[in-house]
N, C-alpha and C positions, 0 to 999 in steps of 0.2 A: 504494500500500500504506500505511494507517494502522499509524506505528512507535509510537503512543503507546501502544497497549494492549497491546502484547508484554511477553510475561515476560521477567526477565533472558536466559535462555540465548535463545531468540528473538532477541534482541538480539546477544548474541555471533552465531549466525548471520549476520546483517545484517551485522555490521559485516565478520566474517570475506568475505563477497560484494562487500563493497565494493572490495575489492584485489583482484576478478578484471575486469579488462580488456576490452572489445569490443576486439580487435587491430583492426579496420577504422575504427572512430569513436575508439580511444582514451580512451575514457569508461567509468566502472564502472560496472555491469552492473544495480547499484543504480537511480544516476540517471539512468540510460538509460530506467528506468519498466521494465525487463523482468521483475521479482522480482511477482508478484499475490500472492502469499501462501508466509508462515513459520508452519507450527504446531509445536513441537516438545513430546510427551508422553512421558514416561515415558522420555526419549532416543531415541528416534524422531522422525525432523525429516520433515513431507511440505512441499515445497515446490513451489510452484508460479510456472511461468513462463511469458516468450513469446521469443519473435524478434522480432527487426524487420521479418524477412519468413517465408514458410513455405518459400523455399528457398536460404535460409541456407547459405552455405557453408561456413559456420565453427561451424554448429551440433553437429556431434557435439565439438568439440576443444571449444568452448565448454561443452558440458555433463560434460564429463568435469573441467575446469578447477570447476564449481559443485561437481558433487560431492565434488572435495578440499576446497574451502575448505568447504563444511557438516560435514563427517567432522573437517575441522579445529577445529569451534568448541568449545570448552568445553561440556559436559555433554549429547553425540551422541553415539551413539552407530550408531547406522543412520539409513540417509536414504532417500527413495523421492521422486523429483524428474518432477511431471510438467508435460509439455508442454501447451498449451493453444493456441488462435487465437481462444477470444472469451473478453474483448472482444480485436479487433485492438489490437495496437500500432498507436500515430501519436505525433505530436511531445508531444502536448500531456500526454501522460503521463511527460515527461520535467522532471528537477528544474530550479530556476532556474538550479544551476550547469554541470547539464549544456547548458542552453540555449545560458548565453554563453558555455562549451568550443566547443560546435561553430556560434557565430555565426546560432543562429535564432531571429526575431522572428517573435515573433505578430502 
């Protein structure tokens, strides 16, 4: 996800996602590479995401956990969060720090 060209509240979003957790990797959800897109208009935020896999077992707790933190960000007011599988997630969409969080070399 390119964070350069978001708006401020955009930005609150982000960062509000970043303190939600994968409980199984321990890594935010951010630099996990799972976040494809923030748009937020008019306070309306559509967000788009993925899993690490399509059968995630921590995907409903996990999307219920994005939805507070987007409802939480500063100038939201509604959110419509959707799921996606392409492009797949894989590592390489994951940030440098999540890399060496979870010890993977390319």
């Amino acid at each position: 996800m390119d964070t350069e060209s978001l708006s401020p509240v955009e930005s609150n979003v982000v960062a509000e996602l970043e303190k939600v957790i994968d409980p199984e990797l321990g890594v935010d959800i951010v630099n996990l590479g799972l976040i494809y897109g923030v748009k937020v208009t008019d306070g309306h935020c559509d967000l788009t995401m993925t899993l690490t896999t399509m059968g995630c077992p921590i995907g409903n707790v996990l999307a219920n956990q994005i939805s507070q933190a987007v409802m939480a960000a500063d100038g939201v007011e509604t959110c419509d969060l959707e799921m996606v599988w392409e492009p797949a997630w894989n590592i390489s969409k994951m940030s440098r720090y999540a890399k060496i969080a979870l010890g993977v070399h390319e």
